[in-house]
C-alpha positions in Angstrom: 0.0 0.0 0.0 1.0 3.6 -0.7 2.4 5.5 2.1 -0.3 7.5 3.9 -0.9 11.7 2.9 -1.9 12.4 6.9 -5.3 13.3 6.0 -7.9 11.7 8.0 -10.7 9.3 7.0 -12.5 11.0 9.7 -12.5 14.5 8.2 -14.9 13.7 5.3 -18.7 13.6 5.4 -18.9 9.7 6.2 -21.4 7.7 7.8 -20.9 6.4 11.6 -21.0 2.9 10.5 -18.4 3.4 7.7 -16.3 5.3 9.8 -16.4 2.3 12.5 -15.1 0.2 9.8 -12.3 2.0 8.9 -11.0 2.0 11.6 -11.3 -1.5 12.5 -9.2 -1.8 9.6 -6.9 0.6 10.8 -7.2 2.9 7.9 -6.8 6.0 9.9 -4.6 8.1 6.9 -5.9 8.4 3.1 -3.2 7.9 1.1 -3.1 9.8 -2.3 -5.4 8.3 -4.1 -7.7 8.7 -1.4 -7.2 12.1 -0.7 -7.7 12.7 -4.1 -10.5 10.8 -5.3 -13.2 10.7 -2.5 -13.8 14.1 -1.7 -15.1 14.3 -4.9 -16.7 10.9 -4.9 -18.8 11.8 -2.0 -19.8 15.2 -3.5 -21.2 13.2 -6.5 -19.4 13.8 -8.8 -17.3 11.8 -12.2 -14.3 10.7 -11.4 -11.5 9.3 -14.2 -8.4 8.4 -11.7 -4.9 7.3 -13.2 -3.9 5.0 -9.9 -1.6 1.9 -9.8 -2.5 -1.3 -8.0 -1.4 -1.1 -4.2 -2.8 2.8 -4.1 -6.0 2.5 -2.0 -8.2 3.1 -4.8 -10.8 -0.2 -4.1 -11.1 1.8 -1.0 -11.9 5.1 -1.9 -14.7 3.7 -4.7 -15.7 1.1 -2.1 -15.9 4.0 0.7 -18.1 5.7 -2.0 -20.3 3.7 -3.1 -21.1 2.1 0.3 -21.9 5.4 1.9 -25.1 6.7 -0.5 -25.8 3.1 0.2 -29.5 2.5 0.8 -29.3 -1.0 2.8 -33.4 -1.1 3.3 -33.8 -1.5 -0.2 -32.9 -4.2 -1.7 -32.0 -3.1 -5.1 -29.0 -3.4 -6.9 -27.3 0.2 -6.1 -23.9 -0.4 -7.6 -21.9 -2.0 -10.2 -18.2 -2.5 -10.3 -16.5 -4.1 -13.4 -13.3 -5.6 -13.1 -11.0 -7.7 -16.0 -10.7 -10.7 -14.2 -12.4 -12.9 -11.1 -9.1 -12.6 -9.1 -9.7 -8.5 -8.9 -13.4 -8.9 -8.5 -12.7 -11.8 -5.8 -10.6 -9.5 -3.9 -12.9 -5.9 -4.6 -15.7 -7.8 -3.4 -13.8 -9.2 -0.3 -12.5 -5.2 0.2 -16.6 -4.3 -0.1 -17.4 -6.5 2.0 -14.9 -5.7 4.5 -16.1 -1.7 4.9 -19.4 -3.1 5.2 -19.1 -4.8 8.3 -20.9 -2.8 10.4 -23.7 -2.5 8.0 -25.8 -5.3 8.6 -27.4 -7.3 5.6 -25.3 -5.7 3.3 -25.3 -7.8 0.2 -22.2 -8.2 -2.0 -22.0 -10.6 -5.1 -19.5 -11.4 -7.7 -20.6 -12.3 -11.2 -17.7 -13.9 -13.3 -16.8 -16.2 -15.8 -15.6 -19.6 -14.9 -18.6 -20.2 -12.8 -22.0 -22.3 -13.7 -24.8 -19.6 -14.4 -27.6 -21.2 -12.8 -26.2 -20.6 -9.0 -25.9 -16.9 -10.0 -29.1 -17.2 -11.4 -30.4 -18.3 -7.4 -28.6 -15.5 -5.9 -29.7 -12.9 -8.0 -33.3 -13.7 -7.4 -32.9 -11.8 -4.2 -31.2 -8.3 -5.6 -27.6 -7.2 -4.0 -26.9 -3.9 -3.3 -23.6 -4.5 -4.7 -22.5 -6.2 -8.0 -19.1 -6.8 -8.6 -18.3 -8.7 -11.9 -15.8 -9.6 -15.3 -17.7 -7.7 -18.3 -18.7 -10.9 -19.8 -20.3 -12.4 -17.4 -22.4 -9.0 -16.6 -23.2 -8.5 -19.6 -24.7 -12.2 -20.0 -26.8 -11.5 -17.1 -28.1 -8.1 -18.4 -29.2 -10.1 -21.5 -30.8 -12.3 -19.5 -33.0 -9.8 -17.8 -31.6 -11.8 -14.4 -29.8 -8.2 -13.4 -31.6 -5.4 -12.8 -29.7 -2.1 -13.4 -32.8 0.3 -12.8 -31.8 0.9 -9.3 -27.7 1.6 -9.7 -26.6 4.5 -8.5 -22.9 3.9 -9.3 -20.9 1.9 -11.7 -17.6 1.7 -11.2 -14.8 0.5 -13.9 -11.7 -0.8 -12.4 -8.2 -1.7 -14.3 -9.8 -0.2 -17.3 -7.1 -0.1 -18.9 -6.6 -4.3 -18.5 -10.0 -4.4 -19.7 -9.5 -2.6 -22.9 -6.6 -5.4 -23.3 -8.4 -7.9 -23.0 -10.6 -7.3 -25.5 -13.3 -6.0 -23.6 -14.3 -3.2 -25.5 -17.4 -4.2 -27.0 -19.0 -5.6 -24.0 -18.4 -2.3 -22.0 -20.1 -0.2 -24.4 -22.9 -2.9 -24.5 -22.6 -2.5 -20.8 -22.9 1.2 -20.9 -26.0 1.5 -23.7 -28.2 -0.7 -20.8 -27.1 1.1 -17.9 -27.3 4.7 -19.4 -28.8 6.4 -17.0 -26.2 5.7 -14.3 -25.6 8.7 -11.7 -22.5 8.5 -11.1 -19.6 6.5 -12.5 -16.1 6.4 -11.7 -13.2 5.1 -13.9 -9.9 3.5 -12.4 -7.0 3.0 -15.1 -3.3 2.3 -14.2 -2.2 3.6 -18.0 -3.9 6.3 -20.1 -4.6 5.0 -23.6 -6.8 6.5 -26.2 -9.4 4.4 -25.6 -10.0 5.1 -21.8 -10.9 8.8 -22.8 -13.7 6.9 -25.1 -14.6 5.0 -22.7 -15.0 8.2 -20.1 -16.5 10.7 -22.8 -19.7 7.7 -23.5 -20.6 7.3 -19.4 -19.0 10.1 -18.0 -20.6 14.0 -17.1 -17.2 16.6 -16.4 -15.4 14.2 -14.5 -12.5 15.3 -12.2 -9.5 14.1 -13.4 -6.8 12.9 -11.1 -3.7 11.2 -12.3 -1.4 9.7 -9.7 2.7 10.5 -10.6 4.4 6.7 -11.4 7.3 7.5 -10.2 6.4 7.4 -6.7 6.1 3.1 -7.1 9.9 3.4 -7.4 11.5 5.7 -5.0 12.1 2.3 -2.7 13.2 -0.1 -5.7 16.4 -1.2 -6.6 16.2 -1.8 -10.3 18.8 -3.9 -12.1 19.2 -4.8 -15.7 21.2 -7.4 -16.8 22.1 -8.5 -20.6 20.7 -11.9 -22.1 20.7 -13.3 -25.5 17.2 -15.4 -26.4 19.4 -18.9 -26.1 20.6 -18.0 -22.5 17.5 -16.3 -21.3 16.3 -19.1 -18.8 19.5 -19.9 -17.5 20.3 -16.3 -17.0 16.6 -16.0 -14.8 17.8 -19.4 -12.8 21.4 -17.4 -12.0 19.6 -14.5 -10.8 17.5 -16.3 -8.3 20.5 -18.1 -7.3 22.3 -15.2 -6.5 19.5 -13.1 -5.2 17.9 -15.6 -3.1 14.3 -13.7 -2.9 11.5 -15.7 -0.9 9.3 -14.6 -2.7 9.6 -13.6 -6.8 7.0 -12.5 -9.1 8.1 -13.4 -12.8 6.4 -11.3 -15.8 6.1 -13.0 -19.4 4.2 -11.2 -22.1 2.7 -14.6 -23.9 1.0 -17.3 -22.3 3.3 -20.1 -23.6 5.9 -18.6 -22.2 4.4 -18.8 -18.8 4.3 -22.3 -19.0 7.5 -23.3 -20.2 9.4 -20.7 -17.6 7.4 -22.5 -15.1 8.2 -26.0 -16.3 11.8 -25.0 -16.4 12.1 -23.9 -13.4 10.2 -26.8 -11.6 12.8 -29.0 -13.2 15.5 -27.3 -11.8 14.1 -28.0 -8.3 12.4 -24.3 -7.9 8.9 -24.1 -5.7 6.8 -22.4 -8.7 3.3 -22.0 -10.2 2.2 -20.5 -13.6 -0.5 -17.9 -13.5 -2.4 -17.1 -17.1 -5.2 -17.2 -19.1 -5.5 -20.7 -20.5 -5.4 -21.9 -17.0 -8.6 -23.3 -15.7 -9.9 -21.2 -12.8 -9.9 -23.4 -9.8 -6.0 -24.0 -10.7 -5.5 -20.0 -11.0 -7.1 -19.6 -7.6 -5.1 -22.2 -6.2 -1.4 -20.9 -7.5 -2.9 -17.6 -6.1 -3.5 -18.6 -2.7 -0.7 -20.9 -2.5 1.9 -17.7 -3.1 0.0 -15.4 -1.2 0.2 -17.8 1.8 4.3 -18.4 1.4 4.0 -21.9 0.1 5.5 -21.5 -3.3 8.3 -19.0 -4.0 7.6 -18.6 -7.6 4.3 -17.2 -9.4 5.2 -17.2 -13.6 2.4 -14.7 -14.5 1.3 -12.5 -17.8 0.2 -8.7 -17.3 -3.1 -9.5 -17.6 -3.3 -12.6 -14.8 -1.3 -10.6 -12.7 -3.3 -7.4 -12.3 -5.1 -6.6 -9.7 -2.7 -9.3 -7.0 -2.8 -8.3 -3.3 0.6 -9.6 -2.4 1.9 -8.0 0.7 5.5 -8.7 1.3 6.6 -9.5 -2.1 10.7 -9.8 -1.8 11.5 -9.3 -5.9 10.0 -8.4 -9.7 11.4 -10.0 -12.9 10.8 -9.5 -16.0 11.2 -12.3 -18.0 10.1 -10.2 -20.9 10.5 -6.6 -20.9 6.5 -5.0 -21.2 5.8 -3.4 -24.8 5.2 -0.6 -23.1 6.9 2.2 -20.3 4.1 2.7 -17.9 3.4 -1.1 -17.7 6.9 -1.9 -16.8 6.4 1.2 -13.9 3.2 -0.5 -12.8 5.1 -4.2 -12.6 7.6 -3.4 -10.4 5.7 -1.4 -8.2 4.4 -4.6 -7.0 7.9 -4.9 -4.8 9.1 -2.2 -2.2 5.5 -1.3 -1.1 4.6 0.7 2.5 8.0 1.9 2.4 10.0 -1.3 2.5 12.9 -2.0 0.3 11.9 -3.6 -2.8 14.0 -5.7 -5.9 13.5 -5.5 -9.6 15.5 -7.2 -12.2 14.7 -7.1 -15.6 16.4 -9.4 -18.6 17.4 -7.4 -21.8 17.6 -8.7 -25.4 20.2 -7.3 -27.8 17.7 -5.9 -30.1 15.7 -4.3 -26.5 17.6 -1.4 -25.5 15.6 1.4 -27.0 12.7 -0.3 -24.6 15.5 0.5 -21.2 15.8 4.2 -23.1 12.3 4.5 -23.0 11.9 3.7 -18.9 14.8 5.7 -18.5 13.4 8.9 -19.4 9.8 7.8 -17.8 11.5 7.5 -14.7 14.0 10.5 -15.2 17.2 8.1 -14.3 19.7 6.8 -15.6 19.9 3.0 -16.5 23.0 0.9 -16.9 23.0 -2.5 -18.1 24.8 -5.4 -16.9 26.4 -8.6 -17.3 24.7 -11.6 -15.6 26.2 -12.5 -12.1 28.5 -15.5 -11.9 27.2 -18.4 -9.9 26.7 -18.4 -5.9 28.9 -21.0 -4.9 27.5 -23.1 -2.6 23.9 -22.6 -2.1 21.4 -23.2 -4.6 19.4 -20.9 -4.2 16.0 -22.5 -4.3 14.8 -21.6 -1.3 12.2 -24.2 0.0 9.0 -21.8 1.1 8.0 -21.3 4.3 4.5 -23.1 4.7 2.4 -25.7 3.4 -1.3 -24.8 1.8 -4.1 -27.5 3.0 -7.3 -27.6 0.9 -10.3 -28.5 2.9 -13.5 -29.6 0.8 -15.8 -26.8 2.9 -16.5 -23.4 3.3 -19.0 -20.4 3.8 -21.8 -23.0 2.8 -21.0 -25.2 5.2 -20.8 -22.5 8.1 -17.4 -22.8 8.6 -15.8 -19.7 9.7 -11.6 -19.4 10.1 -12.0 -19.2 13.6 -13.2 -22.8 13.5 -10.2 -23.7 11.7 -8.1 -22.4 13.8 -9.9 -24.0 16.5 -9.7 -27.4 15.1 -6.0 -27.0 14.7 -5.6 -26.2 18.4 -7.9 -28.1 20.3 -5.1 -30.3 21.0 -2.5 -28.5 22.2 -0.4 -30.1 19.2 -0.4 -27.3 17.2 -0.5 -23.4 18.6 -1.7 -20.1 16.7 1.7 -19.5 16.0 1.7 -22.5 13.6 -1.1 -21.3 11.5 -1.0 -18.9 8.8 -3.5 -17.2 5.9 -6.9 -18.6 6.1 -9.1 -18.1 3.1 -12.6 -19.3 3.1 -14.3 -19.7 -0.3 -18.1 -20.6 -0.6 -17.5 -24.3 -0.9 -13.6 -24.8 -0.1 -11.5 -23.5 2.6 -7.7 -23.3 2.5 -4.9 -22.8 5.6 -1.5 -22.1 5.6 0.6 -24.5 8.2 4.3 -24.0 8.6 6.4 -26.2 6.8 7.1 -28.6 10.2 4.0 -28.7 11.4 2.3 -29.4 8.0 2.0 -33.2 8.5 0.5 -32.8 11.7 -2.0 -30.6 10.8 -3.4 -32.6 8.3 -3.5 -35.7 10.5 -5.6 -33.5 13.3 -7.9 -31.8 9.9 -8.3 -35.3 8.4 -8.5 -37.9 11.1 -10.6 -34.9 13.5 -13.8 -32.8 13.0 -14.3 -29.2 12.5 -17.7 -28.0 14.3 -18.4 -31.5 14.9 -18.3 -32.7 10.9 -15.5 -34.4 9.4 -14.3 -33.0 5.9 -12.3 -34.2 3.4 -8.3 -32.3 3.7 -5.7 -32.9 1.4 -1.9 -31.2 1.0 -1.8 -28.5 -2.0 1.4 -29.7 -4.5 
């Protein structure tokens, strides 16, 4: 997250309730985005924001849209579209977060990758808040099975990845069937072209408010070393040999390369995971969850998979393959060195590739100096072994279970203590818990052989 402006939350016109969540969250300070954006937001008006992943911004639309909030009716109010179900997962989660203390606040995700006829049971009962891939949203407007009549706010996050994506068409279908929207509020990391379209067929004056990149670098060591195409995957294997980062978010601009990198890697004896498109989603979610809880050390991902990841912590940056384009590149490595920790990126650089290191050079107002590859680390490896092990258990919100119960199941016995325990997610039908690496075998004996709330449920280790 972006450092904090000292502006309070508590200094805007915000309900009581809203407040209260905040600061359960601790989010006492805006941070720029904040500051920026939700003044306006709560005065009503159009917002198009320029703001980086990691800047607050869920929060300030979130904070928006949930305040004008009417929670007696049950209508839906507001629509947010995001370019994949990992972002809508985790804006949804956020939503649902600063909703806490407002009681039967409904929040539900619409995305691909998931059998239509259990959205089509939960939106018989309208949620105040839909948050959703364009596709999928889309399909449902067709369908007549969402009702737009009510929305008070639509909200278009990562536009920019959406436009990528090839999107295009079903925004604007989007935007014909919910024209009479009153406010709307557009969240890009980049600028193209196409996102002023975008703003000029939804949006009424909108304030503008552009974020500067080069703040997502100020606490990044960058480091560019020379490659040919032959040598490029050994040269990535001697950088994480000599860098030794636990945890290592590799870019690749195709898919195919994603899964070769990965396969490569793996067969060297590194703990990684591929993250892209052709992926089916349960194994996406799965790779996500597993990095995010510190059981594998490696996540292989294109721009597009990657966006939107809430990865606190994350120890290094590589790009595999240097991004097409300047403000991409800014926006990858400002995944590492976030809330004023130090932070790592390396980037790989063809022959043919230097006018691309030119072009982030005068982005970033710096001067860039490429390198030779480092020689080998002598004795170690370098491939660290992660920290924890990910169980799967086959339950989750359906089922009641809650993470407190999980933690309670792994406790009960004095075997294992809180300290043992890591991330908990809780999906609607699966639950997942991060065990440190010693412990993992026990845990999954007391999850497997014991009960959790009195029901025994299938528990398996995630490879």
């Amino acid at each position: 997250m972006t450092q904090p402006t000292g502006e309070l939350f508590s200094s805007l016109p915000i309900r009581a309730e809203l407040l209260e969540a905040v600061a359960s969250l601790e989010y006492a300070e805006m941070t720029p985005i904040q500051a920026a954006t939700l003044p306006q937001i709560l005065e009503g008006r159009d917002v198009l924001a320029q703001a980086r992943t990691g800047s607050g911004k869920t929060a300030a639309f979130a904070i928006g849209l949930l305040n004008k909030l009417d929670i007696q009716t049950f209508l839906t109010q507001s629509l947010v579209l995001c370019p994949t179900r990992e972002l809508a997962d985790q804006v949804a989660s956020e939503i649902r977060r600063l909703a806490s203390a407002l009681p039967n606040t409904k929040v539900l995700t619409l995305c691909g990758g998931k059998p239509m006829q259990a959205q089509l049971a939960s939106l018989k009962r309208e949620a105040h808040v839909i948050v959703g891939t364009p596709g999928r949203i889309l399909k449902h407007l067709e369908k007549g099975s969402l009702q737009v009549g009510g929305i008070k706010t639509l909200v278009l996050d990562e536009a920019d990845r959406m436009l990528d994506m090839g999107f295009h068409d079903d925004i604007m279908r989007i935007l014909d069937k919910t024209n009479d929207i009153k406010q709307s509020l557009l969240f890009s990391a980049t600028y193209p072209d196409e996102i002023k379209h975008i703003s000029a067929a939804v949006q009424k004056n909108p304030v503008e408010v552009r974020m500067e990149n080069s703040e997502s670098s100020e606490q990044i060591d960058q480091v560019f070393f020379r490659t040919t195409e032959n040598g490029k995957k050994q040269a990535l294997i001697s950088v994480l040999e000599n860098y030794h980062p636990a945890s290592t978010l590799v870019f690749c601009n195709r898919k195919l390369h994603c899964q070769e990198l990965t396969q490569a890697l793996q067969g060297q004896g590194f703990s990684a995971k591929a993250l892209h498109g052709d992926l089916d989603q349960y194994d996406r979610d799965e790779s996500l969850i597993q990095f995010a809880n510190n059981s594998i050390s490696i996540l292989v991902a294109t721009d597009v998979a990657a966006r939107g990841l809430d990865i606190t912590d994350l120890s290094a940056v590589i790009n595999y393959d240097l991004s097409h384009d300047t403000e991409s590149h800014v926006h990858r490595i400002g995944r590492t060195g976030r809330a004023g920790s130090d932070g790592l990126a390396i980037s790989l650089v063809l022959p043919n590739e230097d006018f691309r290191v030119q072009a982030i050079a005068e982005l970033q107002n710096r001067r860039i100096h490429i390198q030779e590859l480092p020689t080998r680390a002598g004795k170690s490896d370098g491939k660290l072994v992660p920290p924890t092990v990910t169980l799967h258990i086959n339950a989750g919100r359906k089922d009641k279970i809650r993470p407190g119960d999980i933690v309670g199941a792994l406790t009960a016995s004095s075997e294992l203590n809180k300290d043992d325990i890591g991330k908990i997610t809780v999906l609607d039908k699966m639950a997942y818990v991060a065990v440190v690496r010693a412990q993992a075998h026990k845990a999954l004996d007391l999850l497997a052989n014991g009960k959790i709330k009195g029901r025994k449920f299938r528990v398996r280790t995630l490879r």
